[in-house]
MMTF fields as JSON, N, C-alpha, C and O atoms, coordinates in Angstrom:
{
  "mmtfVersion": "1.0.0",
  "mmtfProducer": "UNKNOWN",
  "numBonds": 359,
  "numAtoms": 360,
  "numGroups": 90,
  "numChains": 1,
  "numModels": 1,
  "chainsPerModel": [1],
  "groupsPerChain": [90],
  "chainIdList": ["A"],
  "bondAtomList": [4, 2, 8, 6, 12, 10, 16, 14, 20, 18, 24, 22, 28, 26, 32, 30, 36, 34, 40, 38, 44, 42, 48, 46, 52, 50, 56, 54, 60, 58, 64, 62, 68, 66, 72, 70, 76, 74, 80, 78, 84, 82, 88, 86, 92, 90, 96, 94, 100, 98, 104, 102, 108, 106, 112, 110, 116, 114, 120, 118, 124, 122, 128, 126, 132, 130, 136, 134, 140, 138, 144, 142, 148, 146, 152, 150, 156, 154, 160, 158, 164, 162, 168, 166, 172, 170, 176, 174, 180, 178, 184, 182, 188, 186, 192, 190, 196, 194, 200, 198, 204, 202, 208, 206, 212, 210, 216, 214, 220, 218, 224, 222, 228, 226, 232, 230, 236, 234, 240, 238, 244, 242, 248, 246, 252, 250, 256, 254, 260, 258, 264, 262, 268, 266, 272, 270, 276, 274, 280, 278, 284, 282, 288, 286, 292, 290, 296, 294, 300, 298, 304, 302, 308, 306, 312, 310, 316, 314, 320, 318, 324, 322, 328, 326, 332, 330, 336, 334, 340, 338, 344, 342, 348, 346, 352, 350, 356, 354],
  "bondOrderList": [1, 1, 1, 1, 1, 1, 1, 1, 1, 1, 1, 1, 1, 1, 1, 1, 1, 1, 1, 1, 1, 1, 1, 1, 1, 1, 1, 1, 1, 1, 1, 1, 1, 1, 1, 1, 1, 1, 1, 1, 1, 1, 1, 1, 1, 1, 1, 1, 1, 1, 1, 1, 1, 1, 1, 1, 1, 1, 1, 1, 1, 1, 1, 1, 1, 1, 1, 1, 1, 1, 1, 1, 1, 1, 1, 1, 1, 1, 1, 1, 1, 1, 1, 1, 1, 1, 1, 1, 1],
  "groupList": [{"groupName": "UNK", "atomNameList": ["N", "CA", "C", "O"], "elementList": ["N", "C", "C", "O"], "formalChargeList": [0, 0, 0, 0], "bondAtomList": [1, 0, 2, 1, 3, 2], "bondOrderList": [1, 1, 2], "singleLetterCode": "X", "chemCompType": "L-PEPTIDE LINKING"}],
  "groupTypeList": [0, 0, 0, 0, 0, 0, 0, 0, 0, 0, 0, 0, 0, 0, 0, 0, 0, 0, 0, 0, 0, 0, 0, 0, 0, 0, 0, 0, 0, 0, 0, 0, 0, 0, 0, 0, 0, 0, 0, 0, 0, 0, 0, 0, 0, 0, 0, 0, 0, 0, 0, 0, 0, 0, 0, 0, 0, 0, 0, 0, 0, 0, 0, 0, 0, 0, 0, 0, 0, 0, 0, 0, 0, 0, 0, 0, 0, 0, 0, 0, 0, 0, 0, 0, 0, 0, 0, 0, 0, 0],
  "groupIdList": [1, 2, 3, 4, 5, 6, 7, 8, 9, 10, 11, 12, 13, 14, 15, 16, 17, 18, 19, 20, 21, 22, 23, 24, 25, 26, 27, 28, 29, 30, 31, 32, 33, 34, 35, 36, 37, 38, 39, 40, 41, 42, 43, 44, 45, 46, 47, 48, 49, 50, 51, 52, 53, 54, 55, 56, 57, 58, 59, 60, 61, 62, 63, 64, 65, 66, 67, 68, 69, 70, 71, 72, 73, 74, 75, 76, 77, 78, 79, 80, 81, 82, 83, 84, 85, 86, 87, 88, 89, 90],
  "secStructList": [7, 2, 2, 2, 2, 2, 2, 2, 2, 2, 2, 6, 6, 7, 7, 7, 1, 1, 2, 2, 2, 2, 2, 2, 2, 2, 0, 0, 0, 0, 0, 0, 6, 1, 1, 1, 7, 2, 2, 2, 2, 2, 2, 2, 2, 2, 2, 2, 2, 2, 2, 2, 2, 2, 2, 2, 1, 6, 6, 7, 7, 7, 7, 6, 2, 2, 2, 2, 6, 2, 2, 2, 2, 2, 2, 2, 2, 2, 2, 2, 2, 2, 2, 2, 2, 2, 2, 6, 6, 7],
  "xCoordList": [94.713, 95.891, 96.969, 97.491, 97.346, 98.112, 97.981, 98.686, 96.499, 96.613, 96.46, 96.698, 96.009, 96.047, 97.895, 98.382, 98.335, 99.977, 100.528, 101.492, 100.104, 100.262, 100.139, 100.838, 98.974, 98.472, 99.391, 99.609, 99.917, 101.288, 102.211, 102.612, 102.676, 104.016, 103.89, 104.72, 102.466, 102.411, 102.74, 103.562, 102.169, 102.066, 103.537, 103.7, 104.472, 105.727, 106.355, 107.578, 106.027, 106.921, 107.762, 108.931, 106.623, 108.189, 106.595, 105.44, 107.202, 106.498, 107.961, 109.153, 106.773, 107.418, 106.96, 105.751, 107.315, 106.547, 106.367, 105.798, 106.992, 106.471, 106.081, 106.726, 104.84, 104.328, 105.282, 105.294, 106.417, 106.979, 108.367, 109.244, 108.07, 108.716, 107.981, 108.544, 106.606, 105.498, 106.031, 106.563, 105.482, 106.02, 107.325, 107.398, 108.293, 109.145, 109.858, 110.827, 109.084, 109.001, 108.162, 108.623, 106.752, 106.178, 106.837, 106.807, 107.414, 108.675, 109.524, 109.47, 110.419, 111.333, 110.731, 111.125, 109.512, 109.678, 108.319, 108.05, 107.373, 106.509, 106.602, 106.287, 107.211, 107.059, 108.357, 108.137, 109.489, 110.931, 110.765, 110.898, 110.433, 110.414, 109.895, 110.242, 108.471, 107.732, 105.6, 104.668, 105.654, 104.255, 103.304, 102.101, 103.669, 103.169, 103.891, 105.121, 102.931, 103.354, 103.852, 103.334, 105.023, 105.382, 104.621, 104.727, 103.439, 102.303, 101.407, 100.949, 101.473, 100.868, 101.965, 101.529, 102.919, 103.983, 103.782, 103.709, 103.558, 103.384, 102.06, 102.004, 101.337, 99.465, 99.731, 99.288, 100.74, 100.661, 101.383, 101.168, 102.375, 103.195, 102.532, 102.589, 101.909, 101.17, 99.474, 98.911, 99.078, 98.267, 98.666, 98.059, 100.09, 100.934, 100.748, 100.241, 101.511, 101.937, 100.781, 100.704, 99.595, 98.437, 98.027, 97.389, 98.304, 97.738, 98.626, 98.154, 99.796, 101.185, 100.514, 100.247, 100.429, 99.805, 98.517, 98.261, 97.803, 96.464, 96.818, 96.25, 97.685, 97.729, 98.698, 98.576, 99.537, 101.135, 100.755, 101.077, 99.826, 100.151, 98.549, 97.445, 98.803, 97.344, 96.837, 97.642, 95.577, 95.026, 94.872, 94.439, 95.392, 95.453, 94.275, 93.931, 93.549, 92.285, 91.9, 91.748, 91.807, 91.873, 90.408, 89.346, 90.674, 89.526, 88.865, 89.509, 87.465, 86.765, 87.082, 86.67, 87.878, 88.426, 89.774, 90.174, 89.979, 91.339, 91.282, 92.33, 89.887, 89.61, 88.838, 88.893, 87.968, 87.475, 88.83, 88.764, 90.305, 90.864, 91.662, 92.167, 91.724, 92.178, 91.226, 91.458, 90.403, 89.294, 89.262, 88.498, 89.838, 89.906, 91.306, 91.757, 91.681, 93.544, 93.263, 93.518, 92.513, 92.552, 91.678, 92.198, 90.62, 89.858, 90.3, 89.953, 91.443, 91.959, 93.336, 93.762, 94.039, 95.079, 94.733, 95.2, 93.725, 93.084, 92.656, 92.573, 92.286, 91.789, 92.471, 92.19, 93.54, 94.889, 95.976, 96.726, 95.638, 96.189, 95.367, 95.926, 93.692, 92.984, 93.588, 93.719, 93.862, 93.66, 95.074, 95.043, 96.228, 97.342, 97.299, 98.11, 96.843, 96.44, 95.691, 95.868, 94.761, 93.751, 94.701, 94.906, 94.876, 96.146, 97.083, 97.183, 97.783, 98.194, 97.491, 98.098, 96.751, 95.74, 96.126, 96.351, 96.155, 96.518, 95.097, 94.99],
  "yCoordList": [115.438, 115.572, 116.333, 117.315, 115.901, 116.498, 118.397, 119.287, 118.279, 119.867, 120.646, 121.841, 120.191, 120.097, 120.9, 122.03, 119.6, 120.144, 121.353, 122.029, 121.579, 122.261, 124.057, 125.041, 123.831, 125.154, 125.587, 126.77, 124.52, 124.573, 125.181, 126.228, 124.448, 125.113, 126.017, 126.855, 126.565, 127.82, 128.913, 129.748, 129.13, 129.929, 130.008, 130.927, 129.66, 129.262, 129.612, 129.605, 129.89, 130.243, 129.362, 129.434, 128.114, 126.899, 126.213, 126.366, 125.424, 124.775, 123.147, 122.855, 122.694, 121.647, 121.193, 121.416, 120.775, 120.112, 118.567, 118.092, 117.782, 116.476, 115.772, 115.901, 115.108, 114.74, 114.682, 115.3, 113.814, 113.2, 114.061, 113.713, 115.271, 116.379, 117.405, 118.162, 117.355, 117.851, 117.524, 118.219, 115.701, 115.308, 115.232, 114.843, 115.578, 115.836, 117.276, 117.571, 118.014, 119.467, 119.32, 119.827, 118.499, 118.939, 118.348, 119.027, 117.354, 116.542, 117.487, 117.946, 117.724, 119.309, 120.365, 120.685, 120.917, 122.07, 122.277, 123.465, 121.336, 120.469, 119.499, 119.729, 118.175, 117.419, 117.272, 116.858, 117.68, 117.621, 118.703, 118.442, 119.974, 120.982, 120.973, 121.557, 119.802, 119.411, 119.888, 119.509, 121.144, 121.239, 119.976, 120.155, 119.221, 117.938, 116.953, 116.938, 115.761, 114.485, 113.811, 113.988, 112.971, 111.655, 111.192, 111.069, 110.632, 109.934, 110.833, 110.339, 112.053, 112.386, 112.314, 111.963, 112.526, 111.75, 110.798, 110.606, 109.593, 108.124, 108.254, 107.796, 108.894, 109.008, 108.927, 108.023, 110.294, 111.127, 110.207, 110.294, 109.111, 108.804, 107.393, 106.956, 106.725, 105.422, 105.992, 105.313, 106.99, 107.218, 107.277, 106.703, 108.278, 108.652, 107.022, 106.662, 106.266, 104.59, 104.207, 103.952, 104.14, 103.299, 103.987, 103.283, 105.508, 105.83, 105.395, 105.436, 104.99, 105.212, 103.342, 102.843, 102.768, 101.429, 101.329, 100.401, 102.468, 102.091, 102.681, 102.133, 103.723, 104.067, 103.199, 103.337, 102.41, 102.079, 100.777, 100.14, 100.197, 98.484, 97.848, 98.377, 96.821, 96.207, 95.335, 94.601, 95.187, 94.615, 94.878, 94.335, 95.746, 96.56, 97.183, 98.124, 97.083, 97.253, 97.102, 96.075, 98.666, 98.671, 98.368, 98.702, 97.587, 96.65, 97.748, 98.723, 97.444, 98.749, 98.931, 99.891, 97.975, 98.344, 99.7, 100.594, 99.608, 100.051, 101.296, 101.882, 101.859, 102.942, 103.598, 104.823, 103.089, 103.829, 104.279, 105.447, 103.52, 104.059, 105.078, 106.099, 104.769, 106.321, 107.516, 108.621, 107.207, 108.542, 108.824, 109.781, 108.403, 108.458, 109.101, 110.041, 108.597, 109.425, 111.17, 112.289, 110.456, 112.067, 113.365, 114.469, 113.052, 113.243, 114.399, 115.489, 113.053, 114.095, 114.743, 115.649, 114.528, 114.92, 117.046, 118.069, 116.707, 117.967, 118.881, 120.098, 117.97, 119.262, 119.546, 120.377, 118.736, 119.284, 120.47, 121.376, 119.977, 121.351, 122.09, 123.098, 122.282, 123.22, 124.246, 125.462, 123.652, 123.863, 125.439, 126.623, 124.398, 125.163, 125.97, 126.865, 126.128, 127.503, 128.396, 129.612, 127.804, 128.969, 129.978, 131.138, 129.088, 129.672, 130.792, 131.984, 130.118, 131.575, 132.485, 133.008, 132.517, 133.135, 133.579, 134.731, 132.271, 132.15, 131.743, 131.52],
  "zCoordList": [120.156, 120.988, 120.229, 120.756, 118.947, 118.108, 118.308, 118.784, 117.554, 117.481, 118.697, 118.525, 120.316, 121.487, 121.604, 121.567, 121.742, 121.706, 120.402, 120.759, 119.282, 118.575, 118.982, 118.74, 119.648, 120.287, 121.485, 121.746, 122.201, 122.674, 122.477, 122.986, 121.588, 121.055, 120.694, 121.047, 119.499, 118.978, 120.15, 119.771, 121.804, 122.719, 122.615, 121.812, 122.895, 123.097, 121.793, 121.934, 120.685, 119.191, 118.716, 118.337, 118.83, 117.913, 117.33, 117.726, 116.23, 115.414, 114.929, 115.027, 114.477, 113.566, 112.113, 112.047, 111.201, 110.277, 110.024, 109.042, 111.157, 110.797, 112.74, 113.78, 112.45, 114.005, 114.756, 115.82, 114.289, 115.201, 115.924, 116.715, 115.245, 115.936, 116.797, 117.588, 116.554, 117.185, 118.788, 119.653, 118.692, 119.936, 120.643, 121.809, 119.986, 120.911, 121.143, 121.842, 120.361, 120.995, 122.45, 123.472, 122.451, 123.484, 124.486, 125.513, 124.575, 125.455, 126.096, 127.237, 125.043, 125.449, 126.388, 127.51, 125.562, 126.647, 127.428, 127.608, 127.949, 128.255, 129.525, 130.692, 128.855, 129.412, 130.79, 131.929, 130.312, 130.825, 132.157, 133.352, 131.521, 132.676, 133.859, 134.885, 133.502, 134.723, 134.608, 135.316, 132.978, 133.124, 132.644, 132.455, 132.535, 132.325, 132.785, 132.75, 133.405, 134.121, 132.703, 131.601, 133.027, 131.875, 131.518, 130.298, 132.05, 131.698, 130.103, 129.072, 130.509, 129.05, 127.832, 126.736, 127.913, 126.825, 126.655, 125.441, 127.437, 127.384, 126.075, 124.934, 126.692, 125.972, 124.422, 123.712, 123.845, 122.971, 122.31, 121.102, 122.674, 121.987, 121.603, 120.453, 122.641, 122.055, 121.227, 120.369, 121.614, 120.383, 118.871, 117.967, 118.696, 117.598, 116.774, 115.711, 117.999, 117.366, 116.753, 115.551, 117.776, 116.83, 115.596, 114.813, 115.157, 114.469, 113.431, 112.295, 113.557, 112.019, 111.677, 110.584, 112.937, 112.66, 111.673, 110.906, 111.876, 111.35, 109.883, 108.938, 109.614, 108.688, 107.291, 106.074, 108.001, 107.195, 106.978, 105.975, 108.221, 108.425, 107.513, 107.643, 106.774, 106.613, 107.43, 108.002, 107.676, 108.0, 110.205, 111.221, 109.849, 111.153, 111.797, 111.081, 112.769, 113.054, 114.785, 115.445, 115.24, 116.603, 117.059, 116.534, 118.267, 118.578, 119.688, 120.076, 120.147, 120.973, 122.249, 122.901, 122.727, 123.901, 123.332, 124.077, 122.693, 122.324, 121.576, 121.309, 121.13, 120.632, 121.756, 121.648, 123.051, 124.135, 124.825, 125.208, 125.139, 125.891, 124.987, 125.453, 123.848, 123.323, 123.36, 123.852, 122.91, 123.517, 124.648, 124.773, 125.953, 127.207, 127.154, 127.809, 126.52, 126.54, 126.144, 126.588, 124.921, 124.059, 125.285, 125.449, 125.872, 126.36, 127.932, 128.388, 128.33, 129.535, 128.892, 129.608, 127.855, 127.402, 127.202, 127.703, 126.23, 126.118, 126.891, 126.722, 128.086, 129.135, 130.181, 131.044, 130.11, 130.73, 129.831, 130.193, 128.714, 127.797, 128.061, 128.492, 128.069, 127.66, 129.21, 129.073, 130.419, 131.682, 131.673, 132.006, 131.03, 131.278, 130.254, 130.491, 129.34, 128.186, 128.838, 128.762, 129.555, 130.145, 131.822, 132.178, 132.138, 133.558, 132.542, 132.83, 131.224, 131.129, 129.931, 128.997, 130.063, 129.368, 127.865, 127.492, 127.001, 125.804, 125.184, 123.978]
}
């Protein structure tokens, strides 16, 4: 999803250097304008969470319900990016 939105912004000429500016670049000029539903912000931002969880917190450990629906997140997140990259032929 990360590098999904990355390829984003790159089309567009903005970058960031830390995730959590990633995501709210794609918020800005993305999510706000209307080429994406709120709901994929919602995605990007509770994936972001579990991942700072899995990384920062001990004993932290996402259970398989909870790693299928992120692969389900990641899954349509991407091919809704892949969709609107290809429309403008980036």
């Amino acid at each position: 999803m990360f590098y999904a939105v990355l390829a984003l912004l790159t089309s567009i000429g903005k970058g960031a250097s830390k995730h959590s500016g990633v995501i709210a670049l794609f918020d800005q000029h993305f999510v706000k304008p209307g080429h994406f539903p709120k709901e994929m912000s919602k995605a990007i931002h509770k994936v972001f969470d579990l991942r700072q969880m899995g990384d920062y917190r001990e004993f932290f450990v996402l259970g398989e319900e909870q790693v299928q629906e992120v692969l389900d997140l990641a899954d349509g997140f991407v091919e809704k990016v892949k969709d609107l990259l290809e429309r403008k032929k980036i």
